[in-house]
N, C-alpha and C positions, 0 to 999 in steps of 0.2 A: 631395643626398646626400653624406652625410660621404667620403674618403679611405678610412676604416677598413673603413665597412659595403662599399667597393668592394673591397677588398684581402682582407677576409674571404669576398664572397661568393666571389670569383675562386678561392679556396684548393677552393672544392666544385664545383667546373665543370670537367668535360673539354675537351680542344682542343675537339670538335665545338661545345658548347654555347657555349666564347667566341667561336669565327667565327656561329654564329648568333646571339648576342648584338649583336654588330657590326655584323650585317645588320641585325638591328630596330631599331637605335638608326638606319644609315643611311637605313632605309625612313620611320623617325617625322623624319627632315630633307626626306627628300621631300616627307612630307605636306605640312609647314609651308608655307600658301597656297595649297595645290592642290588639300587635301580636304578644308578649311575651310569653317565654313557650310552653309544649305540648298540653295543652286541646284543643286548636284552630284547632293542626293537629293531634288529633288523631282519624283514619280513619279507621274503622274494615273493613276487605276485605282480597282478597284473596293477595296467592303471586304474588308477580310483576311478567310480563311475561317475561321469558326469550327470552335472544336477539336471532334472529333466525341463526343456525351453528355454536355458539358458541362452544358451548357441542362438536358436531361435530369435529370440528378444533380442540379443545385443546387433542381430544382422538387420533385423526392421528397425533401428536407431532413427531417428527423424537426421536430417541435417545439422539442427541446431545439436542437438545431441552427438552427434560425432565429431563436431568441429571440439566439442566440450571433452572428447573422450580423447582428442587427439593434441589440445592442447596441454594437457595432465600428460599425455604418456611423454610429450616432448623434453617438457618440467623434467619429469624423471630421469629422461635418457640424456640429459645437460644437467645431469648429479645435481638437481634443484629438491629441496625436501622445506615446507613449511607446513608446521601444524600449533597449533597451542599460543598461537602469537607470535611465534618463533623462527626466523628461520637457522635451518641449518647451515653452517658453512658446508659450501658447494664441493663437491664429490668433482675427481677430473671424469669425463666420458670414458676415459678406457681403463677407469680402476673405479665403478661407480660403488664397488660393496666390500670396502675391507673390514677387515676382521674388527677394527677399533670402529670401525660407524654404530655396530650394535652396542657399545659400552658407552659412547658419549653421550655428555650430559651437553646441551647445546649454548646453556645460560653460564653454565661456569665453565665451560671448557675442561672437566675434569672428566674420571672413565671412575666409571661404576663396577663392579667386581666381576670375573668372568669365568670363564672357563676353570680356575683354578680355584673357583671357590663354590661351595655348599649353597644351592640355593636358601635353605629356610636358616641359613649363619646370617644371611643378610637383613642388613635392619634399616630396610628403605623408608623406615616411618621417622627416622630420627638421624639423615646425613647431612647437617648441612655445608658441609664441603661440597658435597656432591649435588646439588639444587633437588629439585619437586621431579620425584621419581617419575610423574605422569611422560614426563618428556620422553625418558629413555624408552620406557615401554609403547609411548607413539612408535618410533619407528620399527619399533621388532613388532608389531601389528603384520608387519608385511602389506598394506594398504597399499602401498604403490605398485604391486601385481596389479591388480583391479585393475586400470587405468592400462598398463601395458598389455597386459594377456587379451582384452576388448580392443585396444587398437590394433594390436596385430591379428586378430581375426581377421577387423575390418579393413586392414590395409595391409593384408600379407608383410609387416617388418620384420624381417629376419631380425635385425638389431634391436625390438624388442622381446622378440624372444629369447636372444642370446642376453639380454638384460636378466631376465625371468630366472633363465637358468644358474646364469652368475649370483643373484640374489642369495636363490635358493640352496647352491653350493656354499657358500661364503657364510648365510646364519647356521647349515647345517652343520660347519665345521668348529664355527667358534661356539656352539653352543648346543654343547651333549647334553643330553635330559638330566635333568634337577642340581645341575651346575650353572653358575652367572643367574644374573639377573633377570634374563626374558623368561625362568621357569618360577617367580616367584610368589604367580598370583595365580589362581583359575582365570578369571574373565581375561588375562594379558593370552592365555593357553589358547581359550577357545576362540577371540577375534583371529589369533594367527592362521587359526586351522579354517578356520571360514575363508580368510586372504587365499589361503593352499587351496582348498577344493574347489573355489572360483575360475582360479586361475587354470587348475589342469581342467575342468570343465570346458572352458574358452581353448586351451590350448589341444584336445583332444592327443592324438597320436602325435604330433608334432615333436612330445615331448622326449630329449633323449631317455634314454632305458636307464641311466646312472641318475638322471634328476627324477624318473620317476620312481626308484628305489631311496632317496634321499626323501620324497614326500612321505612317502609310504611309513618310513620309520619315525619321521616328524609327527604325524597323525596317528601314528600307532601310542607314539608313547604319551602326546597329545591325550587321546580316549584315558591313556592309564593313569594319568596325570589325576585328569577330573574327575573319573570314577572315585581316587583314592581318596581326595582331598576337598570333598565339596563343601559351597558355604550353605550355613545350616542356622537354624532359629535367630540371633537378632543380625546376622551377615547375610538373609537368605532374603536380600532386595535383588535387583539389575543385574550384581552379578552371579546370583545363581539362574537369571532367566538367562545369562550368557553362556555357561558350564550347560546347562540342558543344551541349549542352541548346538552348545558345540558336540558332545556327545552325540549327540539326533541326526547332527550333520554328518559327521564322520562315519558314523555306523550306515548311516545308508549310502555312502559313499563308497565304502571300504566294506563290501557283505562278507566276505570273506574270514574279517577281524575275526580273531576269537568271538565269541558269544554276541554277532552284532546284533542278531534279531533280536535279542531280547535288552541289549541297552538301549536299541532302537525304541521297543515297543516302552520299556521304564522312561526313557526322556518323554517319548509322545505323553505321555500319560502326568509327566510331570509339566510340561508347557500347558498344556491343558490346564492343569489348577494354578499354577502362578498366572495366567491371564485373568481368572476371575479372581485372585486376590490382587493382584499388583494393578489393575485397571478396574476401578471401582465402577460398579451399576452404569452411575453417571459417568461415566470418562474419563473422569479425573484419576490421576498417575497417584498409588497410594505413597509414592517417595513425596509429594509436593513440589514437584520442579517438572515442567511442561517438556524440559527436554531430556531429563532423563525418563522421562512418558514415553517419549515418541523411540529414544535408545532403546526401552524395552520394547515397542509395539513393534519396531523393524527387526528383532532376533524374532519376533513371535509372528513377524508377516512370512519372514524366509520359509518359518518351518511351516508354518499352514502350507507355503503352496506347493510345497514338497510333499509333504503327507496328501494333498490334495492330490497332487500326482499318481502318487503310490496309489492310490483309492484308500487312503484312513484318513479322511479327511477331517480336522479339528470341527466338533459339535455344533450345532448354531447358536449356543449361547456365547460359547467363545468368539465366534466369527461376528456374531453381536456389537459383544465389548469394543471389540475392535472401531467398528464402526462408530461408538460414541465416544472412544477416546477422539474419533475427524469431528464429531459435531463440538464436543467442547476448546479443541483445538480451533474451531472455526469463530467461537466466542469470543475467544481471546485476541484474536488474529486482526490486526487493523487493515483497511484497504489498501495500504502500500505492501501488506505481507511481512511486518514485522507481530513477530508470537511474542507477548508481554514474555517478558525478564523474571522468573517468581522464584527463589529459593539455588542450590546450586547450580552449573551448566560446567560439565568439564567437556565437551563437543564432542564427546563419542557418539561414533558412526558406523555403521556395520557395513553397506553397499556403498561405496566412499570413491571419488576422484580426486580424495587429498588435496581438494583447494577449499577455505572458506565459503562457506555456505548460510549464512543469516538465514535463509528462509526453509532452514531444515527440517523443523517441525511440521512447517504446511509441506512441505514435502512428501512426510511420512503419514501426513493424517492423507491427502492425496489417496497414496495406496492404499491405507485403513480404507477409505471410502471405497475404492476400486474392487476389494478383495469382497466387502461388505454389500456389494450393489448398490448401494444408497447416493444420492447428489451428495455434491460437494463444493461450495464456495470457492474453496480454496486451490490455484493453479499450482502446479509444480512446475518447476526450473528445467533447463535442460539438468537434469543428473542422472548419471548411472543408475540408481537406486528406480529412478519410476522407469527408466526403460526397462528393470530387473523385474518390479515387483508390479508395475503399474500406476495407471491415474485414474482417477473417476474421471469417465466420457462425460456425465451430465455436472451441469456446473448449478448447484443447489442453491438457494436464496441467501442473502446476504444476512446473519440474525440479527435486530434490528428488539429494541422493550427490553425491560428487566426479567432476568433469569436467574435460578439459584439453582447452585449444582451441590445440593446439600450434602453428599456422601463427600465429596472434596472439600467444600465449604468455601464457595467461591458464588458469593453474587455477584452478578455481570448485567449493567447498563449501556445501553448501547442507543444514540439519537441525538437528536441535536441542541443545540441549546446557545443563545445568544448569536445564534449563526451561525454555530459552527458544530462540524459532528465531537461527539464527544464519548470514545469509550472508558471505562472507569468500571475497575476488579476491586470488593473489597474480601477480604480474610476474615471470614471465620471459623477456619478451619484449622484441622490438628498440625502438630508442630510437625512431623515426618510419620517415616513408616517406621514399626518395630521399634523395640524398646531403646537403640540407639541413634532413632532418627536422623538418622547421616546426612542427608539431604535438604534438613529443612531448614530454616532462619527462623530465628525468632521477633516474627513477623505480625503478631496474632491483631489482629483489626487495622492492618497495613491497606493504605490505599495506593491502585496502581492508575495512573489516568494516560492518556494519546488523547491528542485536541488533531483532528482533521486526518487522523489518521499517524503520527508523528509523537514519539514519547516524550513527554510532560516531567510527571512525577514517576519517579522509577524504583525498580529493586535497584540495589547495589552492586548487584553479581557476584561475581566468585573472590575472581583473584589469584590466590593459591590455595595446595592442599597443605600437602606434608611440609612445606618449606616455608610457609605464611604466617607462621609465628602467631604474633598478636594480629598482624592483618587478617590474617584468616579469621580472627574471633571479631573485628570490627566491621568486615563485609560479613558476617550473620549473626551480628549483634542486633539489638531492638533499633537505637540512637542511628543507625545508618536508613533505618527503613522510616516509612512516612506513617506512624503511630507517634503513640507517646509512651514514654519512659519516667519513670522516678529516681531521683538522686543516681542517673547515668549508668543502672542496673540492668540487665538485660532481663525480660519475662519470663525466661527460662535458661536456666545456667548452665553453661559451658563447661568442659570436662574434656578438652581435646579435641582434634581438629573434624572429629567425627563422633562425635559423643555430647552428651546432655545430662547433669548430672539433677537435675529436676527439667521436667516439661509441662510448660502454662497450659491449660486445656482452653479451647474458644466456641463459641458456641452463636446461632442464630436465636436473637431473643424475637426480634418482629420482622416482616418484611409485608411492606403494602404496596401492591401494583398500582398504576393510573399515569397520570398527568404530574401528581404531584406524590409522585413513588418515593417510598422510605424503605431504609435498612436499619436494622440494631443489633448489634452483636454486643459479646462480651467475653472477659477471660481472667482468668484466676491467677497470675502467675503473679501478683505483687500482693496477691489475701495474704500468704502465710507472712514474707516479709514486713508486709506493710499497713494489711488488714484493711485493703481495700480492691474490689471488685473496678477495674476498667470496663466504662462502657462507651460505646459510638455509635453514634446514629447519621447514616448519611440520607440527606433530605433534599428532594428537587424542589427549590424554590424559584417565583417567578423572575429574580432576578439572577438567575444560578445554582450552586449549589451549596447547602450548608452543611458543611460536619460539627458535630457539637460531641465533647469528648467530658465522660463523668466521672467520678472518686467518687463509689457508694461505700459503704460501712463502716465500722467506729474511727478506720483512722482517718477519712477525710476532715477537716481540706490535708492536701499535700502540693510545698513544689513538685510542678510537673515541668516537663519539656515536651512541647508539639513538635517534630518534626517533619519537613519534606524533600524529598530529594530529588533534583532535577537532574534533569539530562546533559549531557556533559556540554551540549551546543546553547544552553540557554543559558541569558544572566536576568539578574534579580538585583534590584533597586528598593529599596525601603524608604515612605514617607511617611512617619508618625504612623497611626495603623494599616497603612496598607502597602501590601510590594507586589511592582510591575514586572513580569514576565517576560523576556523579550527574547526572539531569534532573527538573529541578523536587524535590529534595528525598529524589528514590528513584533506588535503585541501580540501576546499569546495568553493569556491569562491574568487577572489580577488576584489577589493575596488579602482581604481585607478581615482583620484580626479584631479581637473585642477589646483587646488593649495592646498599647505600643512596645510592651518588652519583646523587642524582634532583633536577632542577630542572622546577620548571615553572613558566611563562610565557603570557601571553593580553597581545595588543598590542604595545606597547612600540615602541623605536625597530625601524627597518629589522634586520632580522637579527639581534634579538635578546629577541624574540617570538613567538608564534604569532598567525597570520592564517589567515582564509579568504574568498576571493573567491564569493558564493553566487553572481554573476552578473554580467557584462561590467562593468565602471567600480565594481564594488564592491568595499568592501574591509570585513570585520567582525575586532575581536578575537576569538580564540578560543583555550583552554587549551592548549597544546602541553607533553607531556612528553619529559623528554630525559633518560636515561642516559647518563653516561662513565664510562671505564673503560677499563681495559688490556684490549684482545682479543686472542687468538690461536687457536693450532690447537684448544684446549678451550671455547674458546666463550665465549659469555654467555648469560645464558639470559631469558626473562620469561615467566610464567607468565599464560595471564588464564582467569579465574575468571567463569562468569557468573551 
C-alpha cells in the first residue's frame, strides 16, 4: 500500500481506531507461522449440521425455478464462470478446478499470489499488473456450490456432486489458512463459508468423509479467521454485517467448534445492532447504495431465519427494518423492476446462481417483505435466493405521490406527467456511512428520473475499485452525476478509491405535497472553497417539471456547470435552448434551458465525456449534457417537458 492511501486513511480514524489498527496489524505478525496451514484446524467430527428447511425449500422449487437452478449448475459443470462483467476462460469438464483457477485474474490473465505467500504481505489495493482484486475473490466465493449442491438434490447428479467434491478438494489444497489471496479479507472469509455450509446442507450424507473433513477445517479456520480480524469503527459497513453472518453461520453449523455457543450467541447479538444502524428507521441502506442495502439485508435475512429456527429469533424491531428497507426498495423500483442506480454496486450476492441478475434488489426486498409479513409490490425472479429465503404472497400497492425518506434523504415522486409515468429520486442526503464513506458519490442534490418506467437521467455506476485509477474518482465525482459543480471540483474530495478527505453535508430545506409538489434541498461542500451554499428546488409545473439550481452567499455569482447524465440507449440533440431526448428514433423528453450555453458529449477522453458504468468492470459511452453559466441568488433554471 501506497504512503498516500496510509496518510489519507489515517486523516478518518480516531485515536481509538489507530491503536486498534495497531493491534491488528501486531496480531497479523503474530500469526505469521503459527496460524499457518491445516494442522491448527484440522478437526475430526461429524458433518456440519444442516441449516434448518433448506433441503425443504430447494425440493418445493417451482418449475421455473429449477429450470434456473439447473441451468447454472450446467454453466458450471461446462467449466463456464461469469461474474463482474467477465467472463472466465472456460475450465475443460474433467479438470473443472485447478490449483491456478483460484489465483487468476480473468482481465489480465496474470495469477495473484498463493499458497507460497503471507496472506496480509499482499497489497491487493495497489497491483496493477494484476487487475481489480474483486475478480479473483468472486471466484474463491465458491458460489458455484450453490447452483450445483440444489441441482443435484433435485436431479440426483452424481457429476454434480463429484464437481462439489473436486471444488472443495482443489481450494482446500491450494490454499492453507492465511497463505494466498482468498485469506485476505473477512467478507472474502465469510461469503466462502456461507457457499460451504449451503452446499453440505443440500448435500447431507452424500458427502465423502475426506470432503467432509476438508470443510470442516475450512470453516474452522474460517470462525478463527473472523473472530481474529474483524472490521471495526470506520470499516465496520457490509462487511462486518458479512464477518457476523459468517461466524453466526458456522457456529451453528458446526456446535461442536470450540466455544460455538457463545460466538453463536456474540454474532446474534451483534446482527441484531448492525440491522438498526446500517438500515436506517426509513429503509434506507446507511452505506447510500440500494444494492449494497439489499447485500446487507440478505446476510441479515439468512440469519433471522435461522435463529428463527433455533427459537432466538431477531426482535421485531429488527424484523421491522427489514421490512422498510422492501418499502423503500419498492419507491425506487420502476414497473419493469429496474431499482434506480444510486452511489457504488459491486453485485455481491450471498444466495447466488452466479448468473446476472438486474432485478436483485427487488428480489431481496421480496424476502424482506416475506420475512416481515407485509405486501409487497415487488415480484421476484426465478432465483435460488426467494426459493431460500422466500417471497411476499401478497403483492402490495404500487407507491404512486411524493414521499421523503428523510433518515436517507431521498425524496421520491412518483405519477404521471405529460402522459407519461414519471419516477424521479432527488438527494439530500448524506454523502455515505462512517467517517470514510466508502460507498457514496458525491452526488449531493443529484437528480435520478425513468420516464415510463425506463432510465432517463442516471447515476454513473461504479466501474472499478482498486484498479480504476482516475476512473474510479470520475464515476463518483460530482461532474458525472446530474447536479451541478463549480470550476469541475467535486462537493466532496477524494482521498482514494474509498475514502473522502472532506464530506459536503445536504440537507431538506422545503418539501410541499399537492398537484403542484416542490422539493429544496441544499449542501455545503463548495461554502468553504467557494463561499457559496448550493441550492435546488425541484418543482411540478403545468407544463413539466422545473429544476432551478442557486449560489447563495458572499461568493456568488459563480461559473457553474448543470449536468445530466443519460442512459446509455438514449441521444441528445441540442437547438439553441432546448435538447431533444430520444430512444430509438421517439421522444422521451425535452431539455429546455434558460440559456443556450449547452454542450453535449458521449465518451470521449477521461473528463471530458459522458459515461456510464451498466455494471462492475464496464464502461459504455453515453450522452451527457452540460450547462455553464453564471449562477447566483436568481438561479438558473431548466425546464423538462415530457
Amino acid at each position: 500500500m501506497s504512503l498516500s492511501w496510509y496518510l489519507n486513511r489515517l486523516r478518518s480514524m480516531e485515536p481509538r481506531e489507530i491503536a486498534y489498527r495497531l493491534g491488528a496489524k501486531l496480531k497479523a505478525e503474530r500469526s505469521r507461522g503459527r496460524h499457518e496451514g491445516w494442522p491448527r484446524f484440522d478437526l475430526p467430527g461429524s458433518r456440519p449440521v444442516s441449516l434448518p428447511g433448506l433441503r425443504e425449500s430447494i425440493a418445493a422449487a417451482s418449475g421455473a425455478e429449477r429450470a434456473a437452478i439447473e441451468s447454472a449448475a450446467a454453466a458450471a459443470l461446462d467449466g463456464r464462470f461469469s461474474a463482474l462483467g467477465q467472463d472466465w476462460p472456460q475450465r475443460a469438464p474433467n479438470d473443472l478446478f485447478p490449483a491456478s483457477a483460484w489465483r487468476l485474474d480473468p482481465v489480465t490473465g496474470n495469477a495473484w499470489p498463493g499458497p507460497d505467500t503471507y496472506c496480509f504481505d499482499i497489497d491487493y489495493r495497489n497491483s496493477p499488473t494484476l487487475g481489480d482484486i474483486k475478480y479473483v475473490w468472486e471466484f474463491n466465493r465458491l458460489q458455484m456450490l450453490q447452483p450445483l449442491s440444489s441441482h443435484a438434490l433435485l436431479a440426483g447428479d452424481d457429476g454434480a456432486l463429484a464437481a462439489i467434491e473436486s471444488a472443495i478438494a482443489s481450494w482446500h489444497q491450494s490454499n492453507p489458512p492465511f497463505r494466498g489471496v482468498g485469506w485476505s479479507s473477512g467478507i472474502e472469509v465469510a461469503q466462502r463459508a456461507i457457499s460451504l455450509i449451503v452446499a453440505c446442507s443440500l448435500m447431507g450424507d452424500k458427502m465423502a468423509p475426506g470432503t467432509v473433513h476438508r470443510v470442516r477445517a475450512i470453516l474452522a479456520a474460517s470462525a478463527f479467521w473472523l473472530a481474529r480480524f474483524p472490521s471495526r469503527f470506520s470499516s465496520a459497513n457490509n462487511h462486518l454485517v458479512a464477518e457476523l453472518a459468517g461466524e453466526y453461520l458456522i457456529a451453528m453449523a458446526m456446535p461442536d467448534l470450540f466455544d460455538a455457543a457463545s460466538v453463536a450467541a456474540k454474532a446474534h447479538t451483534g446482527l441484531i445492532a448492525e440491522t438498526l444502524v446500517q438500515i436506517l428507521p426509513d429503509g434506507v441502506g446507511a452505506e447510500q447504495s440500494p444494492s449494497y442495502a439489499a447485500f446487507t439485508v440478505e446476510l441479515l435475512l439468512i440469519c433471522a431465519k435461522i435463529a428463527q429456527a433455533a427459537e432466538k429469533p431477531f426482535p421485531a424491531e429488527a424484523i421491522a427494518r427489514l421490512g422498510r428497507f422492501a418499502d423503500f426498495a419498492a419507491w425506487i423500483t420502476t414497473g419493469t423492476g429496474a431499482t434506480a442506480s444510486i452511489g457504488d454496486d459491486d453485485e455481491g450476492r450471498v444466495i447466488t446462481l452466479t448468473q446476472p441478475e438486474p432485478a436483485y434488489v427487488a428480489s431481496v426486498a421480496a424476502a424482506a417483505a416475506a420475512l416481515a409479513g407485509i405486501p409487497c409490490p415487488l415480484q421476484a425472479p426465478a432465483q435460488l435466493r426467494n426459493v431460500v429465503l422466500g417471497s411476499s404472497a401478497e403483492t402490495g400497492q404500487v407507491p404512486s405521490g411524493l414521499r421523503d425518506f428523510a433518515g436517507g434523504g431521498y425524496a421520491v415522486w412518483r405519477g404521471p406527467c405529460g402522459g407519461k409515468h414519471v419516477d424521479l429520486i432527488f438527494d439530500h442526503g448524506p454523502l455515505g456511512y462512517l467517517s470514510i464513506a466508502a460507498h457514496g458519490h458525491a452526488d449531493a442534490l443529484s437528480l435520478i428520473l425513468a420516464v415510463d418506467g425506463r432510465p432517463v437521467l442516471v447515476d454513473p455506476g461504479t466501474y472499478l475499485y482498486q484498479s480504476g485509477g482516475r476512473w474510479r474518482d470520475w464515476f463518483r465525482g460530482t461532474r458525472a452525476h446530474n447536479t451541478l459543480s463549480i470550476g469541475a471540483a467535486d462537493q466532496s474530495l477524494i482521498s482514494g478509491p474509498f475514502n473522502w478527505s472532506h464530506k459536503a453535508t445536504a440537507w431538506l430545506d422545503q418539501m410541499r405535497d399537492g398537484e403542484d409538489w416542490l422539493i429544496t434541498g441544499s449542501h455545503d461542500g463548495y461554502l468553504g472553497r467557494h463561499a457559496v451554499r448550493h441550492q435546488r428546488t425541484v418543482e411540478r409545473h403545468p407544463q413539466g417539471i422545473v429544476i432551478i439550481d442557486r449560489l447563495l452567499g458572499p461568493g456568488a455569482p459563480q461559473t457553474a456547470e448543470v449536468s445530466f447524465q443519460l442512459a446509455s440507449d438514449l441521444r441528445a440533440e441540442h437547438e439553441d435552448r432546448a435538447v431533444m431526448v430520444t430512444r430509438a428514433g421517439e421522444p422521451v423528453l425535452r431539455l429546455l434551458f434558460s440559456s443556450p450555453q449547452i454542450a453535449i458529449a458521449g465518451g470521449g477522453n477521461l473528463g471530458a465525456g459522458g459515461w456510464v458504468s451498466p455494471g462492475f468492470g464496464r464502461k459504455l459511452p453515453a450522452s451527457r449534457i452540460s450547462w455553464r453559466g453564471q449562477v447566483g441568488p436568481e438561479g438558473a433554471s431548466v425546464r423538462l417537458v415530457f
